[in-house]
N, C-alpha and C positions, 0 to 999 in steps of 0.2 A: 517857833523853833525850826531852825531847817534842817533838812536831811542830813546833813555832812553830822552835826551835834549828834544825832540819833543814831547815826551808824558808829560814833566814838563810845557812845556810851552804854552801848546794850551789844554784846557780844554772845556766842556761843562757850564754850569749856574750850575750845581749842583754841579762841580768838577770832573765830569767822563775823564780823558784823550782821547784826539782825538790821532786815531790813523794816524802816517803819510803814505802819497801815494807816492810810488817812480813811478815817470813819465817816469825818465829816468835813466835806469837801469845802463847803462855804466857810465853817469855823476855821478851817485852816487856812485860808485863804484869807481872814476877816474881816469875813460879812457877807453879805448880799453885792456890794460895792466896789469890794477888795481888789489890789494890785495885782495881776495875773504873773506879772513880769518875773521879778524875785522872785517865787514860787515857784515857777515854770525852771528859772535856773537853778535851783536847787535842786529839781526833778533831773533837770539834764547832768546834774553831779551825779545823782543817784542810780541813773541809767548807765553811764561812766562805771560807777559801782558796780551795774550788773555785768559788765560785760569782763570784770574781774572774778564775778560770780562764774562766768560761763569759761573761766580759764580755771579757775580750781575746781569746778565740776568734773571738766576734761583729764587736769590731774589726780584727781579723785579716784574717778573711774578708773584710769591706768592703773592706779595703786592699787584699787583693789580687785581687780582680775590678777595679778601679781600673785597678791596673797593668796588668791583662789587656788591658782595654778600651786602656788608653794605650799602651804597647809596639808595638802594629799602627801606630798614628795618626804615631808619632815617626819608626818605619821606615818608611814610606811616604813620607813628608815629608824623610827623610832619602835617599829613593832619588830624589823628584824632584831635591831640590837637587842631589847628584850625577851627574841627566844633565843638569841646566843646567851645570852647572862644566863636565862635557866638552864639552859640545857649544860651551860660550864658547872654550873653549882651542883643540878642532876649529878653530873660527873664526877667532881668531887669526892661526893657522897658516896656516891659506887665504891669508887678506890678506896673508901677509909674501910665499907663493909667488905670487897673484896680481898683486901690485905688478911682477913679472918678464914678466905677460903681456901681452898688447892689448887693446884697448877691444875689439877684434871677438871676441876668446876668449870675455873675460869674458862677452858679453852671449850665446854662445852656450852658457854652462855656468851658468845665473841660482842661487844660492841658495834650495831650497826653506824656503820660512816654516815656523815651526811650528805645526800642526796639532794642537790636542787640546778635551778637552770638561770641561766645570767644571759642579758640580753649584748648582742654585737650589734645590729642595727633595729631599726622599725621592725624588722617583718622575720627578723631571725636573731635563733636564741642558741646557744647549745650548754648541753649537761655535763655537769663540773660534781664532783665530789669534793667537800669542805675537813678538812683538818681541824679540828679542835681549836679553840683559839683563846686568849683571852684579849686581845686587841683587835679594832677594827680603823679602818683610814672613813677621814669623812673633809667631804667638800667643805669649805669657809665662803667657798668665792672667790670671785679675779685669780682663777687656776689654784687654788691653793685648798693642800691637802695635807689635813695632819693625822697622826696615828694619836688612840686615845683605849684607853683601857674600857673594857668594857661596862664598867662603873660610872666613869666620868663621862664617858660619851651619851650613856643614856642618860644622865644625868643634865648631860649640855641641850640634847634633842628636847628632852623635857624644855628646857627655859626658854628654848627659841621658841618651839608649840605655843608655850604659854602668851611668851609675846606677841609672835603672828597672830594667835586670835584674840587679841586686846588690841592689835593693830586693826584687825579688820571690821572687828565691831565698830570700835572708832568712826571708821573710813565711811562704812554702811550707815551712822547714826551725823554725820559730818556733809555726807549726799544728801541725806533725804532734808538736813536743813537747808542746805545751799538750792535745793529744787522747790522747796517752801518761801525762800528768800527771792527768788524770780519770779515766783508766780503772784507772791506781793508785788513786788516792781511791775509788773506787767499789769495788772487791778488798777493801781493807784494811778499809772500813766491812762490806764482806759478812763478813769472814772473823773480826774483832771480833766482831761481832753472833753470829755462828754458833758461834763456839767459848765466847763466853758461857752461850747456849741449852743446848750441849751440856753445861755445865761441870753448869747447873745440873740440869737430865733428871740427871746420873749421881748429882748427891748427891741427887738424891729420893729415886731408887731403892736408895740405900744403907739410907737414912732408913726407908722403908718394910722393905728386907730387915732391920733391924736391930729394928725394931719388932716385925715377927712373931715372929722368935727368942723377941726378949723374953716375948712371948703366949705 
């Protein structure tokens, strides 16, 4: 069977080709006697193969420092939205038991604002008081920034969350086949090449014992 067959037919869940293991160098070759040549070109398909391995490895990786990088940025964003949603509903709530008090309660029990700090560059931030709100703007990408109610946005964060780490798992469980699949390729060309070497060392020495006889 040569390599090319084996890499069409045994695949990963994503579609990455598995690379085959020759167990047994002679049987695959067969025999003791067998044609090097064929063989050896199917390996050099196969190597071919790895060096598509070592280009979606490269893409891999990128992809997922990506997600590394973005997975923090979504939960965070995901954790603000979520204490504006409570704290809107907190509020709510106030106002329906409020409306049962007096002007003098109320003014004795004031609402504190909200207090927090927003970044302008790297190394400087300064302090903002937040307004009530029930909408918030949120990045899409390629500049683009929509307003979304406080519902639907944690709502949206949520789905992306969930994607990013189903993407990343993916990506983490997609590397470590692609780094399993080279380390194959790399074996079998060692183990090829060496039981070649060896094959031909023993008929020299045959060559040579049979020659002195002869003498």
């Amino acid at each position: 069977m040569s390599a090319k067959s084996i890499f069409q037919e045994e695949k990963n869940p994503r579609g990455i080709p598995k690379a085959p293991f020759i167990a047994n160098v002679e049987e695959y070759l067969g025999g003791p006697d067998g044609v090097v040549e064929t063989p050896l070109k199917n390996f050099q398909d196969a190597i071919a193969k790895s060096r598509k391995y070592r280009y979606m490895d490269a893409n891999l990786t990128q992809r997922r420092k990506g997600l590394e990088d973005k997975i923090p940025d979504i939960r965070k964003t995901l954790h603000m939205v979520e204490f504006l949603q409570e704290r809107s509903e907190g509020k709510n709530k106030n106002d329906d038991l409020e409306d049962d008090l007096s002007d003098e309660e109320n003014s004795d029990n004031p609402k504190k604002p909200l207090t927090t700090t927003f970044e302008l560059n790297d190394t400087l931030f300064a302090e903002a008081e937040l307004e009530d709100t029930d909408t918030v703007y949120l990045w899409l990408g390629a500049n683009v920034m929509l307003s979304y109610k406080l519902s639907e946005a944690a709502s949206l964060l949520r789905s992306k969350l969930e994607l990013a780490e189903a993407s990343l798992k993916a990506t983490i469980e997609d590397l470590e086949f692609l780094r399993e699949q080279l380390t194959v390729m790399e074996v079998n060309t060692a183990r090829v090449y060496n039981w070649d070497v060896k094959r031909r060392r023993e008929r020299r020495l045959v060559e040579e014992t049979n020659g002195k006889k002869g003498g």
